[in-house]
PASEBA-1860 file (N, C-alpha, C; in nm, 3 decimals):
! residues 212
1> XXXXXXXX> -15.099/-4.085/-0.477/-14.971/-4.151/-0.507/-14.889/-4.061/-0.597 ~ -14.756/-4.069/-0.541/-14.677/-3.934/-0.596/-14.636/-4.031/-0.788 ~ -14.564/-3.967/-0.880/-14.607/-4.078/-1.015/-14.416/-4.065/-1.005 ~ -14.447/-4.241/-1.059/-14.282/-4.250/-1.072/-14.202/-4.182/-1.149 ~ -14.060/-4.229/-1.124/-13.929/-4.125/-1.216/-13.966/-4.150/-1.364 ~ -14.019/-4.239/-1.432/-14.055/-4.207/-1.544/-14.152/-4.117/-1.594 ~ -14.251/-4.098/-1.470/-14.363/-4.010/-1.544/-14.316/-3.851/-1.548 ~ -14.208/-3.821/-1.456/-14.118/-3.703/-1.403/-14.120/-3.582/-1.532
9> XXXXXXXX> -14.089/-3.621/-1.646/-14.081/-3.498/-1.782/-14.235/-3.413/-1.764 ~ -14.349/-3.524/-1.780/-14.462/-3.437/-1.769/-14.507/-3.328/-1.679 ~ -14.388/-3.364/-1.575/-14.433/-3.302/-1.399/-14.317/-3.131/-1.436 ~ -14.309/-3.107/-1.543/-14.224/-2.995/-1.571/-14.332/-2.834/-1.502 ~ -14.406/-2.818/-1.521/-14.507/-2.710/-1.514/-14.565/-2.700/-1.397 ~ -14.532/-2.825/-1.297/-14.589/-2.788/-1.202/-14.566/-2.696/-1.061 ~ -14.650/-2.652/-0.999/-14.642/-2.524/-0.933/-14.599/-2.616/-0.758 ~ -14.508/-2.537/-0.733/-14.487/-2.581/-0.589/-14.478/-2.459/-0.470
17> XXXXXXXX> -14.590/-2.480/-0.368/-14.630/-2.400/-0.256/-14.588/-2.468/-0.171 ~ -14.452/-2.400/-0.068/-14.415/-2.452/0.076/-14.445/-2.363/0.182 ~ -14.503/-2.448/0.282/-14.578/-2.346/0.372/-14.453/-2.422/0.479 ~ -14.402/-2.298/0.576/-14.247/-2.352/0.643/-14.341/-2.347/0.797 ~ -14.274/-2.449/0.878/-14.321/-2.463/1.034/-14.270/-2.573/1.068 ~ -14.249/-2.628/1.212/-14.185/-2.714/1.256/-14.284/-2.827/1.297 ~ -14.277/-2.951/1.322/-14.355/-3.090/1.300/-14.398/-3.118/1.444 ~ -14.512/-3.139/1.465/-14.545/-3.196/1.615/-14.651/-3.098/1.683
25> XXXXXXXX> -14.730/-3.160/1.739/-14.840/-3.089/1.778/-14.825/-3.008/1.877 ~ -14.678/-3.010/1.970/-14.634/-2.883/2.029/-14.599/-2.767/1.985 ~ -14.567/-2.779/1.873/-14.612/-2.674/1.751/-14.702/-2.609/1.661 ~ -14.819/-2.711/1.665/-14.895/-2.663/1.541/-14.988/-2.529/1.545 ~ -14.987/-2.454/1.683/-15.038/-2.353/1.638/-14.967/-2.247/1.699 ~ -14.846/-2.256/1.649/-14.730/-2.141/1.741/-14.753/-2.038/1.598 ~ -14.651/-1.915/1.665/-14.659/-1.832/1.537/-14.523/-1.852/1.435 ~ -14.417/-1.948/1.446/-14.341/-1.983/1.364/-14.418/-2.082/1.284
33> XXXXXXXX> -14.515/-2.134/1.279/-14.610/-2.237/1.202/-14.706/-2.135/1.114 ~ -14.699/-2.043/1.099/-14.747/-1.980/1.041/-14.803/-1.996/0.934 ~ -14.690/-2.049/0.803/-14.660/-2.119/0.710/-14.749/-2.255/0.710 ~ -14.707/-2.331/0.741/-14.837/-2.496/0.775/-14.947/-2.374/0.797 ~ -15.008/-2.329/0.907/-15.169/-2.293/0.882/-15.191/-2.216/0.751 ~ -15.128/-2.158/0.690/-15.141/-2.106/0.564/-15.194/-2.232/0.474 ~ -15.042/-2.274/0.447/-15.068/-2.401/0.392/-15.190/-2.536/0.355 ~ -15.217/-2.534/0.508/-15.354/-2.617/0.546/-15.475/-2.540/0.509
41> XXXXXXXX> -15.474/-2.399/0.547/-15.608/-2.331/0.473/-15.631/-2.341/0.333 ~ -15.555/-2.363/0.289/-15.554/-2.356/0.117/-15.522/-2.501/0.077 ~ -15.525/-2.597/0.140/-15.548/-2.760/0.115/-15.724/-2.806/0.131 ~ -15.741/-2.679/0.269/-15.851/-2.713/0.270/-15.968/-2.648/0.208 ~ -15.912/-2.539/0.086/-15.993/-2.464/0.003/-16.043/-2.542/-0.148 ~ -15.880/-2.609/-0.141/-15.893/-2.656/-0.243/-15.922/-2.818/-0.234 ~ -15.938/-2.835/-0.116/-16.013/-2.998/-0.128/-15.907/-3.121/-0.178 ~ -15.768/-3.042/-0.091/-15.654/-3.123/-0.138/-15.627/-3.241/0.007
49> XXXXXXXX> -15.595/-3.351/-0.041/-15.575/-3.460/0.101/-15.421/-3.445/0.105 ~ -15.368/-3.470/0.203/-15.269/-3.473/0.310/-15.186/-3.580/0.240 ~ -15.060/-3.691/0.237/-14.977/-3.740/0.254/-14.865/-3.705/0.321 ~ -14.813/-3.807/0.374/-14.676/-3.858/0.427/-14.610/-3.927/0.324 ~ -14.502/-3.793/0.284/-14.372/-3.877/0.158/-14.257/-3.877/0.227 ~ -14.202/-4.039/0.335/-14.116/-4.014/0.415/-13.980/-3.967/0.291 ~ -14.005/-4.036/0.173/-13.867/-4.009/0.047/-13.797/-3.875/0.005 ~ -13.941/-3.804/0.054/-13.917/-3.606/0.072/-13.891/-3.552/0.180
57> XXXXXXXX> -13.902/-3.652/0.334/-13.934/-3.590/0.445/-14.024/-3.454/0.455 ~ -14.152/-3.490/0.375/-14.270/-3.381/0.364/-14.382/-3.426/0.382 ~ -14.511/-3.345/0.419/-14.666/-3.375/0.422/-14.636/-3.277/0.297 ~ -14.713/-3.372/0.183/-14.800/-3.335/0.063/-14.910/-3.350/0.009 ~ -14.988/-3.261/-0.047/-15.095/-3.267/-0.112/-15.097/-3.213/-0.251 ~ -15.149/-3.287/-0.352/-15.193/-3.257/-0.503/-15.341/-3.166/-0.499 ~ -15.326/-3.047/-0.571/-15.440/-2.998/-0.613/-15.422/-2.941/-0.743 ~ -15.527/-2.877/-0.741/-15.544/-2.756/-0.881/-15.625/-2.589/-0.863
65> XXXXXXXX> -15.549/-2.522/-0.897/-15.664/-2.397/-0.875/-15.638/-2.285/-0.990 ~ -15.712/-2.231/-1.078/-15.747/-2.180/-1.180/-15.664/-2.236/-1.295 ~ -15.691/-2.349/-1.310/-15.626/-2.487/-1.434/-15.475/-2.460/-1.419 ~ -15.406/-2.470/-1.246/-15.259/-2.467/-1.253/-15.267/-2.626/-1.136 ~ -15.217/-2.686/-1.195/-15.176/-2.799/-1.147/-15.046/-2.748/-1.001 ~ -15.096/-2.807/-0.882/-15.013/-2.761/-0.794/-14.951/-2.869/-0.662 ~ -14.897/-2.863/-0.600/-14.853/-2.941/-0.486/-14.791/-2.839/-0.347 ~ -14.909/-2.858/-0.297/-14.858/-2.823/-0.126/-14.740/-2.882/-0.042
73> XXXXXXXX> -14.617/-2.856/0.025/-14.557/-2.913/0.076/-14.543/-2.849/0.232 ~ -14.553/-2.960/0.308/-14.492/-2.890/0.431/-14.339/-2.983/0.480 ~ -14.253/-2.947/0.479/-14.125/-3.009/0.533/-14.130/-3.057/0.650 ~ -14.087/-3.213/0.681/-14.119/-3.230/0.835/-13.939/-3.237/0.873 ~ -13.882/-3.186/0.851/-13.749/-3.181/0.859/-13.688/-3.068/0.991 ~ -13.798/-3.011/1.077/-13.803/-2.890/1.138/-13.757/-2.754/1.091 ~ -13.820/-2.656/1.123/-13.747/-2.547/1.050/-13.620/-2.559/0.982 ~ -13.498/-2.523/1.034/-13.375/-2.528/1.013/-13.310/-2.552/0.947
81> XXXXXXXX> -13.402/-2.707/0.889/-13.307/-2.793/0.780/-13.442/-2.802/0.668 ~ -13.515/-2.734/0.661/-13.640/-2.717/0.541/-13.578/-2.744/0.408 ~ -13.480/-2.701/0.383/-13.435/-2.701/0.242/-13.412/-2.814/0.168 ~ -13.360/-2.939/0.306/-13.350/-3.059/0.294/-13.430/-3.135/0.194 ~ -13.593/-3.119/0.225/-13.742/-3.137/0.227/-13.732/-3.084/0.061 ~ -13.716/-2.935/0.076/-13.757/-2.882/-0.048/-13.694/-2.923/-0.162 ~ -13.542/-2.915/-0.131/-13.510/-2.949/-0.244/-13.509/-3.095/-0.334 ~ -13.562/-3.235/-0.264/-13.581/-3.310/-0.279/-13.701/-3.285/-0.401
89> XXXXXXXX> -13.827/-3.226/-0.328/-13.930/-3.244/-0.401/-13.867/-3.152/-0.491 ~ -13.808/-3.019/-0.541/-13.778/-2.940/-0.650/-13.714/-3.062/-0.756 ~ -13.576/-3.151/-0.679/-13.528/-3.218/-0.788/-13.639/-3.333/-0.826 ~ -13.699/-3.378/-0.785/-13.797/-3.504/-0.853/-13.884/-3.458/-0.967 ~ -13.960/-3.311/-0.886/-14.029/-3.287/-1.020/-13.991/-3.177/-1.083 ~ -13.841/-3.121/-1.097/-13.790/-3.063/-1.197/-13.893/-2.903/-1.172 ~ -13.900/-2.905/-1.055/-13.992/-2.726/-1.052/-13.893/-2.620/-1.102 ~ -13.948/-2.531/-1.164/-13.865/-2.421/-1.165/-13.879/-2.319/-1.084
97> XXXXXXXX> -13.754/-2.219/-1.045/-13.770/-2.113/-0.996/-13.922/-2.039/-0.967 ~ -13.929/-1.989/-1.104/-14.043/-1.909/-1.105/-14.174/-1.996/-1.049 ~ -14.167/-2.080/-1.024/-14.310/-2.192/-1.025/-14.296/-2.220/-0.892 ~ -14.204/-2.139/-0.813/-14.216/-2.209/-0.622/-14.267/-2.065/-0.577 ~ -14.344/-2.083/-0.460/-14.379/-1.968/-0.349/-14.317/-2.041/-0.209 ~ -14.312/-1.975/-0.126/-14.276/-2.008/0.019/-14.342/-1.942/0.120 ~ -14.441/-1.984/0.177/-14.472/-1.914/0.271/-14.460/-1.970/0.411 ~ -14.425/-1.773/0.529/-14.333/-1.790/0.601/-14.352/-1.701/0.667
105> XXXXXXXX> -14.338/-1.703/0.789/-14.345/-1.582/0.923/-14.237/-1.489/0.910 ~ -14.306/-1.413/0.925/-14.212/-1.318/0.952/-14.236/-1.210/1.104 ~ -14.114/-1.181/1.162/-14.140/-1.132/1.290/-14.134/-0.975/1.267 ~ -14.083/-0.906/1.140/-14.042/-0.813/1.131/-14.170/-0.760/1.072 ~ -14.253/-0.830/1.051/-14.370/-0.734/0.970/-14.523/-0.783/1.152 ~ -14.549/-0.710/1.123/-14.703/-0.692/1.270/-14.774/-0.769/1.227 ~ -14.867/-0.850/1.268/-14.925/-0.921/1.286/-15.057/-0.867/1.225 ~ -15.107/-0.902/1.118/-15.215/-0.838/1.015/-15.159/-0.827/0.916
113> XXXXXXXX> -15.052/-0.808/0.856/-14.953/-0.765/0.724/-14.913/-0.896/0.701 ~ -14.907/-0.877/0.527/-14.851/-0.970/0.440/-14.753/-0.894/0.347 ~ -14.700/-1.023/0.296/-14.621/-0.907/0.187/-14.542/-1.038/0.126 ~ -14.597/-1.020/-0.008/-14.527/-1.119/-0.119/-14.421/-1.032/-0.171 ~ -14.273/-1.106/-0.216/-14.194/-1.087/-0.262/-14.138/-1.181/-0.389 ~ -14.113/-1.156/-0.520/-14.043/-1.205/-0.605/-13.902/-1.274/-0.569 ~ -13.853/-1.258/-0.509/-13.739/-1.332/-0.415/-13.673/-1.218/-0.329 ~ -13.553/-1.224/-0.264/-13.503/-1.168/-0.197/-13.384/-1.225/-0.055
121> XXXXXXXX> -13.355/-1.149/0.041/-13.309/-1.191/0.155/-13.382/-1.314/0.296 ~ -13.366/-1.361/0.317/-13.368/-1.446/0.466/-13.437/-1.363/0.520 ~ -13.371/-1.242/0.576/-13.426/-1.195/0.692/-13.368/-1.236/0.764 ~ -13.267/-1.306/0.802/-13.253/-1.441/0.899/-13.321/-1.496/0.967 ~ -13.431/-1.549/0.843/-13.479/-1.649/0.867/-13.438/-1.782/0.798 ~ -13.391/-1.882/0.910/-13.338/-2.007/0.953/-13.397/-2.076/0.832 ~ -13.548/-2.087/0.822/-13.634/-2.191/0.709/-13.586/-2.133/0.567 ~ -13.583/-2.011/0.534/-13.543/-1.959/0.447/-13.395/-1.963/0.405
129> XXXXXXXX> -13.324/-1.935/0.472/-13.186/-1.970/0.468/-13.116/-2.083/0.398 ~ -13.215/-2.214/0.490/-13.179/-2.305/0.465/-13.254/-2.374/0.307 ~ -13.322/-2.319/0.252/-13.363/-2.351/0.129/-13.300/-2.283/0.000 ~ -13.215/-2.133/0.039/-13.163/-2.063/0.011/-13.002/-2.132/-0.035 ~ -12.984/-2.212/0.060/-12.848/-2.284/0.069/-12.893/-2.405/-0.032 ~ -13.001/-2.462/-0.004/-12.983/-2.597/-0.054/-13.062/-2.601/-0.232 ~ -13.120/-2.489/-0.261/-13.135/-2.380/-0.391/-13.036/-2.366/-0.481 ~ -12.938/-2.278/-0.384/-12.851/-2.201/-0.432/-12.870/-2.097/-0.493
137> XXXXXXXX> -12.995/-2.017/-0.468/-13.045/-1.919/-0.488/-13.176/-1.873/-0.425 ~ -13.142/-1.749/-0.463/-13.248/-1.641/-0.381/-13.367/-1.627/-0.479 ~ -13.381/-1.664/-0.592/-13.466/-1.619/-0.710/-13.590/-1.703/-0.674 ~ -13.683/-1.690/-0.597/-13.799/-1.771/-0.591/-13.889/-1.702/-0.502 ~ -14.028/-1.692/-0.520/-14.110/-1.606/-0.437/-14.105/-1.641/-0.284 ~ -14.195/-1.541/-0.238/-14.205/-1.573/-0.073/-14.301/-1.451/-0.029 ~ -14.416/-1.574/0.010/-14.545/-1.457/0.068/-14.487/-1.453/0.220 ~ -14.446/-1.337/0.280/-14.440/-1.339/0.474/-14.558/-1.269/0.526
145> XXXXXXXX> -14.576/-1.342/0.648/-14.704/-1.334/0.700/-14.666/-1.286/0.813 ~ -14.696/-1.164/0.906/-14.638/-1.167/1.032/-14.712/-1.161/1.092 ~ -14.596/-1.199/1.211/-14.629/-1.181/1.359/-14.615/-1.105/1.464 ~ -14.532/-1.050/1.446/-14.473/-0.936/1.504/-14.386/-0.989/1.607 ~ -14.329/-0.853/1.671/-14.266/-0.898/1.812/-14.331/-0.886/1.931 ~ -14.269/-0.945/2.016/-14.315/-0.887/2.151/-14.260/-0.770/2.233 ~ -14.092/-0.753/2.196/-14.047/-0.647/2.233/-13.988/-0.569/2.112 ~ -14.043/-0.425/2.058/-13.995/-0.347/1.990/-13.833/-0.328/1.956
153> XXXXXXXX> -13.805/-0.421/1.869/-13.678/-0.393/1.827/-13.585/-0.532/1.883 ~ -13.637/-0.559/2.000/-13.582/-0.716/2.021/-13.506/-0.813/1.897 ~ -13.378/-0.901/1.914/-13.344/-0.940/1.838/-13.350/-1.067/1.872 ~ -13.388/-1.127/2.000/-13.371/-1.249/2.058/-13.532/-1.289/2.115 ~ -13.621/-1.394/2.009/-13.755/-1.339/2.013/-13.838/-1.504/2.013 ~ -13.718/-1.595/2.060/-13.771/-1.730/2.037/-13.842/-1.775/2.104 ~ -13.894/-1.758/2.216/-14.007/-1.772/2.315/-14.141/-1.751/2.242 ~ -14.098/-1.581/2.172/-14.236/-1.516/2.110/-14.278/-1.630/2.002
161> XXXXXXXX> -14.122/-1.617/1.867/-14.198/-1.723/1.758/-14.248/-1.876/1.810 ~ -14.201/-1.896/1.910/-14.229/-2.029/1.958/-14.383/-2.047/1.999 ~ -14.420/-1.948/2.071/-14.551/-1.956/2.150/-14.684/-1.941/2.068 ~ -14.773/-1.974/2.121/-14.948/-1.992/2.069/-14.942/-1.831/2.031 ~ -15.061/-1.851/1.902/-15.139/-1.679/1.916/-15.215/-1.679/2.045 ~ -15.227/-1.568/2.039/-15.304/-1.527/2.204/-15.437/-1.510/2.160 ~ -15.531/-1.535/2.245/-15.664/-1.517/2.203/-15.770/-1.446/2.149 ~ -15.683/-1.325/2.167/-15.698/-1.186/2.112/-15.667/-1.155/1.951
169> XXXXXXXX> -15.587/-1.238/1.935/-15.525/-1.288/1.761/-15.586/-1.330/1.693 ~ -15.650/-1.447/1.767/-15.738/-1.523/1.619/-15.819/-1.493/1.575 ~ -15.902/-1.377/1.593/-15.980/-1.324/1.492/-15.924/-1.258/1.344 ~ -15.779/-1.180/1.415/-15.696/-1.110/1.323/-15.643/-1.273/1.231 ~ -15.605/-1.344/1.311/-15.485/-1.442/1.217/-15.581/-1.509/1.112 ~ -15.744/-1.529/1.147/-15.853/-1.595/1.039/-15.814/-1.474/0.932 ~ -15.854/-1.375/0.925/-15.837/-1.271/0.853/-15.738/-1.254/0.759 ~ -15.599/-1.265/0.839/-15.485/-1.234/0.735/-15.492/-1.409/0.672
177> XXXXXXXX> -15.550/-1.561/0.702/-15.486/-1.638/0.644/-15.630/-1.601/0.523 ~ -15.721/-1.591/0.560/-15.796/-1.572/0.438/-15.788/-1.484/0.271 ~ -15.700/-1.357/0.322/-15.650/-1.260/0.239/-15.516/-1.302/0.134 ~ -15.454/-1.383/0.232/-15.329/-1.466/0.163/-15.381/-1.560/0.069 ~ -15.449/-1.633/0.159/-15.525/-1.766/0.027/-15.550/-1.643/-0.093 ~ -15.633/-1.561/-0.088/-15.642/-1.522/-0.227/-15.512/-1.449/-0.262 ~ -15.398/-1.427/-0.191/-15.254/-1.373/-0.312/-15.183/-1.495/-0.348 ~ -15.203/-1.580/-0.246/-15.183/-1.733/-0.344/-15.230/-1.775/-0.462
185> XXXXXXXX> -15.387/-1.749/-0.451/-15.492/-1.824/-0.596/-15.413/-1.673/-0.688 ~ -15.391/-1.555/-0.640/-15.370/-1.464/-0.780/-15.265/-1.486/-0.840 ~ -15.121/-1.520/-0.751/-15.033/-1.559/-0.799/-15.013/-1.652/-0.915 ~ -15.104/-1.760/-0.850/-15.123/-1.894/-0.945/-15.203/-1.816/-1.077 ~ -15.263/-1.756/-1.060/-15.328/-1.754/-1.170/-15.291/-1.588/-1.251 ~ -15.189/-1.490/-1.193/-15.173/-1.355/-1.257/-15.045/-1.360/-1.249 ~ -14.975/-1.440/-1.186/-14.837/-1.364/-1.124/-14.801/-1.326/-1.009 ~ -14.649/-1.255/-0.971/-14.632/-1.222/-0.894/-14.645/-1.037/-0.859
193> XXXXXXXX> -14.631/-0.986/-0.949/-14.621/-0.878/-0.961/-14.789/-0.825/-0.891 ~ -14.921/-0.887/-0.977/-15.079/-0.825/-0.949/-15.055/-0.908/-0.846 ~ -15.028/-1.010/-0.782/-15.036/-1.070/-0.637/-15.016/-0.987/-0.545 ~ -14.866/-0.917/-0.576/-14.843/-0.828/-0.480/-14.894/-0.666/-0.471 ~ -14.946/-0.626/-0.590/-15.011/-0.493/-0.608/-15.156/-0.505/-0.515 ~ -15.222/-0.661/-0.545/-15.339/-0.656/-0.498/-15.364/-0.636/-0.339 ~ -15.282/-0.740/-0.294/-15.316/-0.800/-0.205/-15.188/-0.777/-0.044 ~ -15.037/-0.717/-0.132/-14.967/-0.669/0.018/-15.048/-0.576/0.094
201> XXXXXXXX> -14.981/-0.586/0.232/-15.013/-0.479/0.289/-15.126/-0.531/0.452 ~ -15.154/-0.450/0.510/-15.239/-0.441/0.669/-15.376/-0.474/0.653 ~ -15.412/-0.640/0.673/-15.537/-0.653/0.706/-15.598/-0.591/0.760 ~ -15.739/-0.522/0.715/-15.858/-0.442/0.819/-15.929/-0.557/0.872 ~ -15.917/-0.520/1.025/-15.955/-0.601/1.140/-16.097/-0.601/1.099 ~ -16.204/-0.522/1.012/-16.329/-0.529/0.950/-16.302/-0.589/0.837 ~ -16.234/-0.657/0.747/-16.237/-0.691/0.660/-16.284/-0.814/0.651 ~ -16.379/-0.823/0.522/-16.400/-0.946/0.482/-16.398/-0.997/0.363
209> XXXX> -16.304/-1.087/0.277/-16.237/-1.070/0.138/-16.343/-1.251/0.083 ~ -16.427/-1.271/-0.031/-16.457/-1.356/-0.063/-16.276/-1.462/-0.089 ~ -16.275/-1.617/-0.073/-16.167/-1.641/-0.169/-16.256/-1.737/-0.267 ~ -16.201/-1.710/-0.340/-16.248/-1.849/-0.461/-16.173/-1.952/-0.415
END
């Protein structure tokens, strides 16, 4: 149970993780969902349960990981209008800047690569954009996870972000969501800066990273 507008002052510190993807099981394992399976791996690390807050238009979950009080959100608002979602939950519990991550596909990085950023551009990306707008700023992290393209240099790629990983992927995509969970837990617990020293960069298709 989310705690009412009075309990709201105490809810100052808390950490908010949005994992961006669109709602419906014709979606849930495309590579624009990227974000939700992120998301869900690290609900399910941390032994966090699920809600429906139709008042946020979000699936949320309460957890904790290295004594940071946190909340998972996924926007059911579809991509596009994410910000809708987000910024609801930002104004209720008064999150700050520095205290949000976003994680989010990206088509421009290959499929094995991550790469956390302290804030920055869209990309033109739509989910981003639109949180960007409804923000009013760019100042907030964002781990991207890619996927790559299908055609080198292609600018028109919605089939690709739309469609399933291929079967050939999911060994790679277990891999990169496992490596992320831990630049998530470092974040939460070092920052952004050792998050991204540690942990950007090209999953080894041999790799195998413990997460806490």
């Amino acid at each position: 149970m989310l705690p009412a507008a009075a309990d709201r002052p105490r809810m100052e510190n808390l950490y908010l993780i949005v994992g961006l993807g669109n709602p419906g099981a014709e979606y849930a394992r495309t590579r624009h969902n990227a974000g939700f399976l992120l998301a869900e791996r690290l609900a399910g690390l941390w032994q966090a349960k699920w809600t429906l807050e139709k008042k946020f238009q979000a699936r949320m979950a309460r957890a904790e990981c290295h004594g940071r009080r946190l909340i998972l959100c996924e926007p059911q608002t579809f991509m596009n209008a994410s910000g809708e979602a987000v910024a609801a939950v930002r104004d209720f519990f008064r999150v700050r800047p520095d205290k949000m991550l976003v994680l989010v596909d990206d088509a421009d990085l290959p499929l094995g690569e991550i790469r956390m950023r302290p804030d920055g551009s869209s990309g033109g990306h739509h989910g981003l954009e639109s949180i960007e707008g409804h923000w009013g700023s760019r100042q907030f992290a964002r781990l991207r996870i890619g996927i790559g393209r299908r055609v080198e240099g292609a600018r028109e790629i919605t089939s690709h972000v739309l469609g399933q990983f291929g079967p050939g992927d999911l060994e790679l995509l277990g891999k990169v969501l496992e490596r992320a969970s831990g630049q998530v837990a470092c974040w939460l617990q070092d920052g952004t800066q050792k998050a991204m020293s540690q942990f950007n960069g090209a999953v080894d298709r041999s790799e195998k990273k413990e997460i806490e």
